[in-house]
Legacy VTK file of the C-alpha trace (Angstrom):
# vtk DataFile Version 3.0
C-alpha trace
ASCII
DATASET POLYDATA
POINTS 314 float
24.157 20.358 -32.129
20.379 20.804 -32.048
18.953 23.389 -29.683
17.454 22.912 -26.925
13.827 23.214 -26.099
12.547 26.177 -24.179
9.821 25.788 -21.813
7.220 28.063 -19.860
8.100 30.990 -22.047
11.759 30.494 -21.810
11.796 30.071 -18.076
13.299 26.518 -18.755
15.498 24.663 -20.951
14.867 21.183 -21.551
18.103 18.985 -21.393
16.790 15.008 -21.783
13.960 13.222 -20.952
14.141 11.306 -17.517
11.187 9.089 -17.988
7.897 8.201 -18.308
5.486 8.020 -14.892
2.477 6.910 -14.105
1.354 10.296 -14.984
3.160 11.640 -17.356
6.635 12.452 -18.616
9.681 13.774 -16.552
12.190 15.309 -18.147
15.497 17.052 -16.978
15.438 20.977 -17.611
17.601 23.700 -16.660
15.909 27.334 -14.666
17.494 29.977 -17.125
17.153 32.409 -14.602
19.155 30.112 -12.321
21.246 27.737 -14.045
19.512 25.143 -11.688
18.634 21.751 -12.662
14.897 20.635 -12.373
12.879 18.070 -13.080
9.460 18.571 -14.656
6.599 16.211 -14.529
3.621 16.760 -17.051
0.431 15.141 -15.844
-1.976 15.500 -18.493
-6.228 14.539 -17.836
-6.948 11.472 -19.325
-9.370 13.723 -21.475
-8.977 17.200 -22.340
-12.684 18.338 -21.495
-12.097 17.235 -17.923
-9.327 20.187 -17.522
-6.677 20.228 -14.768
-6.008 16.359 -13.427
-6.960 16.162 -9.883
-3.812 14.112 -8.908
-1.723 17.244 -9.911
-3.905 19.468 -7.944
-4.134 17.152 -5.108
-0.295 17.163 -4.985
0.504 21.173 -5.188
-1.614 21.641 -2.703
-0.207 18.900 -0.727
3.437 20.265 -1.097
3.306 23.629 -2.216
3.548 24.916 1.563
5.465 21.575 2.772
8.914 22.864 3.558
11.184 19.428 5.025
15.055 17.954 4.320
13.113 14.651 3.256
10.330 15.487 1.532
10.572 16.557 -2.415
10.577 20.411 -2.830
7.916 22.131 -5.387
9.793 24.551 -7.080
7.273 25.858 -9.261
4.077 24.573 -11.125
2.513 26.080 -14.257
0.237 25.007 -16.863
0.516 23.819 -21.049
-1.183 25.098 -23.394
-3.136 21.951 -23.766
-4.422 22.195 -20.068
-1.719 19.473 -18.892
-0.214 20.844 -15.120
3.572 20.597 -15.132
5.008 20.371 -11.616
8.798 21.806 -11.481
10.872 19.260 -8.585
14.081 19.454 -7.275
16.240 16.711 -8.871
17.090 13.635 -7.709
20.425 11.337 -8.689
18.292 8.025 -7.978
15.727 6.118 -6.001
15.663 3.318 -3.554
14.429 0.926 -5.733
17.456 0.928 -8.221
19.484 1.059 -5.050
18.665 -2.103 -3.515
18.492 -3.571 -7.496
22.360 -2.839 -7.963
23.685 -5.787 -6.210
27.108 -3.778 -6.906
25.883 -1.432 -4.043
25.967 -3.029 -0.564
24.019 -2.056 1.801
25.266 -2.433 5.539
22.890 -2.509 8.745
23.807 0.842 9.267
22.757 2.419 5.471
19.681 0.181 6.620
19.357 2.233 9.615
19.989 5.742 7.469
17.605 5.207 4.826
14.696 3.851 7.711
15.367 6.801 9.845
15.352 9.655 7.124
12.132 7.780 5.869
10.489 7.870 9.389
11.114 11.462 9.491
9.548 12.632 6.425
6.415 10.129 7.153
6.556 12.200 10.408
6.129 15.436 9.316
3.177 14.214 7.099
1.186 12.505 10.000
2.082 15.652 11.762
0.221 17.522 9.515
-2.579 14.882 9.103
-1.610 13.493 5.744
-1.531 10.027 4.565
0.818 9.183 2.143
-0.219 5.950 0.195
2.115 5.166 -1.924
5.269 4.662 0.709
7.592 1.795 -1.850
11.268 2.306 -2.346
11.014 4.304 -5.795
9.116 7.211 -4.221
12.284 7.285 -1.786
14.787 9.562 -4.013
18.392 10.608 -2.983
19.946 14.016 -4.306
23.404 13.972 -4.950
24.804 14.600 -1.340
22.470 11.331 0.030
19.676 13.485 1.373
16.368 11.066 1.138
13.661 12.910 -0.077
9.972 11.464 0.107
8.237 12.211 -3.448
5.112 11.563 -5.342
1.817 12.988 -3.102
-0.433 12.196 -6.232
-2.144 9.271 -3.791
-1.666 11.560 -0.579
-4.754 12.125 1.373
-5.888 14.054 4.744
-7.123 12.529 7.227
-8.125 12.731 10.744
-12.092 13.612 10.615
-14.268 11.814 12.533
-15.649 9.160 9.524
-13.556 10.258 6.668
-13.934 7.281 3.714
-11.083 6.833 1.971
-10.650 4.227 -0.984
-8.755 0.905 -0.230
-7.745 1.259 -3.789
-4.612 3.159 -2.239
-0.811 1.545 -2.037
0.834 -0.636 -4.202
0.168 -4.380 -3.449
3.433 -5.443 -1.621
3.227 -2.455 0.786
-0.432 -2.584 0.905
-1.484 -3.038 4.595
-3.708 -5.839 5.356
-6.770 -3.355 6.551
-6.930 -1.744 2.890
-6.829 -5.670 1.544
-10.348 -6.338 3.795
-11.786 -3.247 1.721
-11.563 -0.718 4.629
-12.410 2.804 3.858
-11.595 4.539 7.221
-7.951 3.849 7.913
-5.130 6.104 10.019
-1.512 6.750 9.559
-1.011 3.021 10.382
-1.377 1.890 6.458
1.947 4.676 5.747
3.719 2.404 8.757
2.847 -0.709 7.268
3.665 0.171 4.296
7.317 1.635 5.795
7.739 -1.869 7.958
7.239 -3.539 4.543
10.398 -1.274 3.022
12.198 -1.756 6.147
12.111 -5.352 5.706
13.317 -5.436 1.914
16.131 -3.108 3.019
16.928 -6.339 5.546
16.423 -8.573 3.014
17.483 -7.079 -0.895
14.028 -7.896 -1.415
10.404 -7.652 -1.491
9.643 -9.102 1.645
5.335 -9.924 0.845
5.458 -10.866 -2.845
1.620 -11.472 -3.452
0.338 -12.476 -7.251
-1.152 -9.375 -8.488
-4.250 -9.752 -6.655
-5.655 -8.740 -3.442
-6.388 -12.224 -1.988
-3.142 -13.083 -3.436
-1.613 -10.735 -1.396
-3.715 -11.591 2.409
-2.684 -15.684 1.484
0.871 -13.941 1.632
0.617 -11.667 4.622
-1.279 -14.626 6.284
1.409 -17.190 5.753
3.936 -14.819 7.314
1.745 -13.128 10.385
-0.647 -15.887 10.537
-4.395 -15.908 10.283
-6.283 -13.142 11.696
-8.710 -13.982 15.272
-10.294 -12.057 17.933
-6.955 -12.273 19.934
-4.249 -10.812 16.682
-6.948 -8.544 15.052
-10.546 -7.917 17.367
-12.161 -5.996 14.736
-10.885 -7.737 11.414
-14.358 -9.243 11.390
-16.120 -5.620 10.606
-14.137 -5.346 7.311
-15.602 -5.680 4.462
-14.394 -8.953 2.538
-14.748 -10.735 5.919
-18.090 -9.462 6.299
-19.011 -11.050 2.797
-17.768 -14.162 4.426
-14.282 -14.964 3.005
-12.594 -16.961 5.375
-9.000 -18.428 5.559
-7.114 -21.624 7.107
-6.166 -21.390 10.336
-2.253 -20.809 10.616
0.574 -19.510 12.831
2.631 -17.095 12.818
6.532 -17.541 11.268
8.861 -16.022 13.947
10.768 -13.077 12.371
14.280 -14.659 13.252
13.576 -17.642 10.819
13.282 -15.252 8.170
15.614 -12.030 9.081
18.630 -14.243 9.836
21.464 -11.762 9.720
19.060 -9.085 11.165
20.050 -7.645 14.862
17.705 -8.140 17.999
17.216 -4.285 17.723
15.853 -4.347 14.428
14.048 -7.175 14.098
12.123 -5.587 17.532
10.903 -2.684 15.553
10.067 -4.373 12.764
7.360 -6.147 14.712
6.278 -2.996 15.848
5.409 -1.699 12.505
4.192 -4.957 10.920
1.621 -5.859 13.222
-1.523 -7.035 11.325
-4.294 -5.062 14.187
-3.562 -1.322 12.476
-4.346 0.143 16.556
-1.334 -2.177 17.745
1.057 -0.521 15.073
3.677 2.169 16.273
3.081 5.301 15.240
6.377 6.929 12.946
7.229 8.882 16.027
7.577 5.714 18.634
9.551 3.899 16.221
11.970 7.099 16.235
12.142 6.709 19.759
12.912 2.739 19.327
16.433 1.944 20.700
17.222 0.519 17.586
18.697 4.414 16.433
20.773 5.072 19.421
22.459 1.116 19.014
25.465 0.734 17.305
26.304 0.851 14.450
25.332 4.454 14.114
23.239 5.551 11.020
25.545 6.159 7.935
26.008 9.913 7.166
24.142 10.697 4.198
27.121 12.148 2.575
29.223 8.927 2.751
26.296 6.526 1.339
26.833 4.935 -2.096
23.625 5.885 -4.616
25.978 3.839 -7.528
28.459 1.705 -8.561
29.952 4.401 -10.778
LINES 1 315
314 0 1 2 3 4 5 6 7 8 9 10 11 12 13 14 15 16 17 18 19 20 21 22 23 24 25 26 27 28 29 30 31 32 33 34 35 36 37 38 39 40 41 42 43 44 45 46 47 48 49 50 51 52 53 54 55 56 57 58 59 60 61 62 63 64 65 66 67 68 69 70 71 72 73 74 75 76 77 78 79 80 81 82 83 84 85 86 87 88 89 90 91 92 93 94 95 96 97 98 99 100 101 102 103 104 105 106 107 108 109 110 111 112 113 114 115 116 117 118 119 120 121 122 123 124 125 126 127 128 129 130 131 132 133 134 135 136 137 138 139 140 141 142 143 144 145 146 147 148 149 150 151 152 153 154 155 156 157 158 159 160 161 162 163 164 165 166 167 168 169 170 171 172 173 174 175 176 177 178 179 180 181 182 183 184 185 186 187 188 189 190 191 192 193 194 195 196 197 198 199 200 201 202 203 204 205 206 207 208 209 210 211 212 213 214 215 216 217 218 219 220 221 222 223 224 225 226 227 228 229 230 231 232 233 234 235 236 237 238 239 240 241 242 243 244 245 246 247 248 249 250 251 252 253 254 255 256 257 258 259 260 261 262 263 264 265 266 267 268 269 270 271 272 273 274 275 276 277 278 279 280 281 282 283 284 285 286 287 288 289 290 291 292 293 294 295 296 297 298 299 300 301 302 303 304 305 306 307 308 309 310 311 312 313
């Protein structure tokens, strides 16, 4: 058997590589002090002369002091040799993304309800303490082994809340991308995290990606636009200000699909929420705190404990 790898001076043992991010590489490693299992992401700078990578830095400082069930615990960060930052997490058994993939795994209205409600919370605590997300999609939603949701990767996260604070629109993946950040907006609120959680919602509802645009950000509008309907001084008073509309892109005029037509097996409660959070005017958008106070959590069914939710088909 070969030996395993030491790390950090012998502070950790690897055990098997868990993948490669967007980053850098995760691996699985054991704390010899502990015996506990971690994960450990490198992030390396795209060039060595630029030193530390700001995403790492931007995301200890985001979590470091962030103490919350839902949201991923830092256990420890340290640096390489080679000036790449290695962040030390908690480890997860899987994501939501390979959840709702495993059609083996159903997922009844009231896992739906878990996995929204656990997500609200964790998006709460971060608005609470003025910080955007911006990259809310159902693989940064992992589940530890006794179905606790935790809220991971802050490399995107932001603060926000000053008076004319420009942040880039090149934020959020494209199918949880809110439509504000599509028009080129660069001072946006805790509504684009909403959106973005309406949008995972809604493929929880459906086992799907529920605004499947074509890789681009036009692609994307013609696709929230079909759905919500074109944007006017009634839907959206100040989509005219934003930037692509301002350059004089225009769209056909079209209505609205009614939610029911496409959430089918969805319950009156839900579906009621849903609109709440994907609402095209970001100022008409619940905040994550109404929609914990939305009926829909107190209806039956109740939310499935987390310890009786299926991560696998094991």
């Amino acid at each position: 058997m070969a030996e395993r790898k030491l790390i950090h001076g012998g502070h950790y043992e690897e055990i098997k590589a868990l993948g490669q991010g967007t980053w850098g590489v995760v691996i699985l490693a054991k704390q010899v002090q502990t015996g506990r299992e971690v994960a450990l992401k490198t992030i390396k700078s795209a060039r060595a002369e630029e030193g530390i990578n700001f995403t790492a830095i931007r995301e200890i400082k985001l979590l470091r002091e962030f103490k919350h069930e839902n949201i991923i615990e830092l256990v420890d960060v340290f640096t390489t040799a080679d000036m790449a930052v290695c962040l030390v997490y908690e480890v997860a058994e899987t994501d939501l993304e390979k959840i709702l993939k495993n059609r083996s795994i159903s997922i009844s209205l009231a896992d739906t309800k878990q996995h929204l409600l656990t997500l609200l919370r964790a998006i709460s605590a971060c608005h609470s303490r003025w910080i955007l997300h911006r990259d809310l999609k159902p693989d940064n939603c992992l589940f530890l082994k006794d179905g606790t949701m935790k809220l991971a990767d802050f490399g995107l996260a932001r603060m926000y809340g000053t008076p004319k604070t420009r942040l880039s629109p090149q934020a959020i993946t494209l199918w949880y991308k809110p439509p504000e950040l599509l028009l080129g907006a660069s001072e946006y609120s805790s509504a684009a995290d909403v959106w973005s959680t309406g949008c995972i919602f809604a493929e929880l509802l459906l086992r799907r990606p529920f605004l499947q645009g074509n890789q681009t950000d036009i692609s994307q509008l013609d696709t929230i636009f079909q759905v919500f309907g074109t944007p006017n001084d009634t839907n959206w008073p100040d989509h005219g200000v934003l930037p692509l509309c301002t350059r004089g892109l225009t769209w056909d005029s079209s209505p609205p699909i009614p939610f029911d037509e496409i959430f089918t097996a969805a319950p009156s409660d839900a579906l009621s929420l849903l609109r709440s959070m994907l609402v095209l005017d970001p100022n008409k958008r619940f905040t994550a705190d109404q929609c914990l106070s939305h009926p829909y959590f107190l209806n039956e069914p109740r939310p499935t404990p987390k310890e009786k939710l299926v991560l696998s088909s094991d």
